[in-house]
N, C-alpha and C positions, 0 to 999 in steps of 0.2 A: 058377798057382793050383792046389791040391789038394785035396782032402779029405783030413782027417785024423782017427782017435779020439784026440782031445785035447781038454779040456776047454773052453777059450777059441782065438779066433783067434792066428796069431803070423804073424810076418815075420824074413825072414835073409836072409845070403848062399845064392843057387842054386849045390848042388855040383855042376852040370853045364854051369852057366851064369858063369865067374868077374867079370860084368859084369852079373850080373845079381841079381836077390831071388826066394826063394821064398816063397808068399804059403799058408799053410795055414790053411781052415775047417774050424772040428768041424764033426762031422757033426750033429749036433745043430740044427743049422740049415739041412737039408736036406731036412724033412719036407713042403714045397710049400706052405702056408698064406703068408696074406698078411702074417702078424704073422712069418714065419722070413724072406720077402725083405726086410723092413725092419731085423730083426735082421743080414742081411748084407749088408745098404745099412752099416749102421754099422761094422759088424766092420772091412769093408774102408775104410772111411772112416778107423779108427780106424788100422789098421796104416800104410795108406800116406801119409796125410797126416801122422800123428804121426811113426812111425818111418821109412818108405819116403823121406818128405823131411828128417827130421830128427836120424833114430839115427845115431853112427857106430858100425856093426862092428866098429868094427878096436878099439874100445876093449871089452878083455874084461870078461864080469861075473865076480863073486867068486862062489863058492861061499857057500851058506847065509843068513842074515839079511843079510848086506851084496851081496850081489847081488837080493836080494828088495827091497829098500831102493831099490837104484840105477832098478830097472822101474819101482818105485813113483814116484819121483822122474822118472823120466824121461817117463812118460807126459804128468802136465800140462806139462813142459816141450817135450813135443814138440806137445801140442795147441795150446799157448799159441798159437807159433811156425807151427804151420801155417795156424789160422784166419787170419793175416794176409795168405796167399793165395787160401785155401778158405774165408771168411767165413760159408759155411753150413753146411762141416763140423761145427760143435760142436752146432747141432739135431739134425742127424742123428745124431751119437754120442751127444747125448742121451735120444732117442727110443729107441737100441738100450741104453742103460743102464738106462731103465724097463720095458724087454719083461724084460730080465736079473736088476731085482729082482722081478718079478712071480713068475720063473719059479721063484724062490730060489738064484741063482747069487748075486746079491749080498742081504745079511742084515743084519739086527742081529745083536746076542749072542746065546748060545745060551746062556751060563753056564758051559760049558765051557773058555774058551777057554784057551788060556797066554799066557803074556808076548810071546814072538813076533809069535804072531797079534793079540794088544790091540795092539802097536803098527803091524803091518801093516794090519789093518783101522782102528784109527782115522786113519793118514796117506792110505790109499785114500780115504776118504772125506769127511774134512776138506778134504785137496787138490782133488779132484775137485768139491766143492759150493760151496766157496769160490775157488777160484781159475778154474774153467769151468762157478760157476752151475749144478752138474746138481743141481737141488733135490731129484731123488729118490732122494738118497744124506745130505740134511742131516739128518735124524733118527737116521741110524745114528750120522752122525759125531758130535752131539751123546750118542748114548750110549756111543760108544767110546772119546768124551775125556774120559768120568766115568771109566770102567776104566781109562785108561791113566791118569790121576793117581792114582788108587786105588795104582796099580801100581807107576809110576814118582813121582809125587811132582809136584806145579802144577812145580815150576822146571825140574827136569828136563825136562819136554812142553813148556813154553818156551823152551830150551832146544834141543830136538830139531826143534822147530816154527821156528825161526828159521834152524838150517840146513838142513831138508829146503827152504825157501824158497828160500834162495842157488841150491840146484843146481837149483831149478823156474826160477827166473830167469835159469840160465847160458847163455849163449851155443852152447854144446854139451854133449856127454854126459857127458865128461868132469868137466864141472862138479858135475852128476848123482851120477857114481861118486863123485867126491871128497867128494858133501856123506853120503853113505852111508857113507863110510869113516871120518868125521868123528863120525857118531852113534853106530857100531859101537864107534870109540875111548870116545866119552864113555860109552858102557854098560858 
């Protein structure tokens, strides 16, 4: 485990360690209050039980929207997949997902946003509220799936919405990558 100035927790191969993972926390979660150790109750909940038991490494991400895609994909399929060990994992990552939007890491629209992001944050958060229940992400998602048809069009977000499923459903990561590479084609 590390600390790191990066914005969210992450998890990898350790390059010192080739059997091993390295587990990085922002520092942002290090400030000693009671609401930052439950924010890294989650973090680390979230890394090792989703990706720690479930990423594979050795399957590379893409560069740009289609690696952005595959994380987003692969997260509820790694959470899915873990609770069925860690059955209390998904309160605790829930609980660090409402310290998160409190803090304004995670949002609604801004009015801002571009195409990219409408379809990144509304798959964040559709997947996340519907597929692991974190209800405090269901309001975003209901207004990022008005933007994203706005954007893309009802069929197409059904569409997109029917394969980012497959790869939440796959059996591995790959399945993940594949259902990214899939939505990337149809855009």
């Amino acid at each position: 485990i590390e600390w790191m100035f990066i914005p969210t927790a992450q998890i990898g191969p350790d390059p010192q360690n080739p059997k091993g993972l390295l587990l990085g926390l922002p520092k942002m979660a290090s400030q000693g209050t009671e609401e930052d150790a439950r924010l890294i109750d989650g973090l680390i909940s979230h890394e090792i039980v989703c990706h720690g038991l479930n990423t594979d490494f050795s399957v590379t991400l893409k560069p740009g929207v289609e690696g952005d895609l595959t994380n987003i994909i692969e997260d509820p399929r790694g959470e899915l997949r873990g609770a069925r060990i860690y059955p209390g994992s998904p309160s605790v990552i829930h609980e660090t997902l409402k310290i998160l939007v409190k803090r304004n890491v995670f949002h609604g629209p801004k009015g801002t946003e571009q195409p990219p992001e409408i379809l990144a944050s509304w798959l964040v958060c559709e997947l996340r509220s519907e597929l692991l229940k974190q209800s405090c992400l269901a309001a975003f998602a209901v207004q990022y799936r008005r933007m994203a048809v706005d954007v893309f069009g009802q069929s197409l977000v059904n569409d997109i919405k029917a394969i980012a499923l497959e790869g939440c459903y796959s059996g591995h990561t790959q399945g993940a990558a594949d259902a990214s590479a899939k939505i990337v084609q149809l855009l």
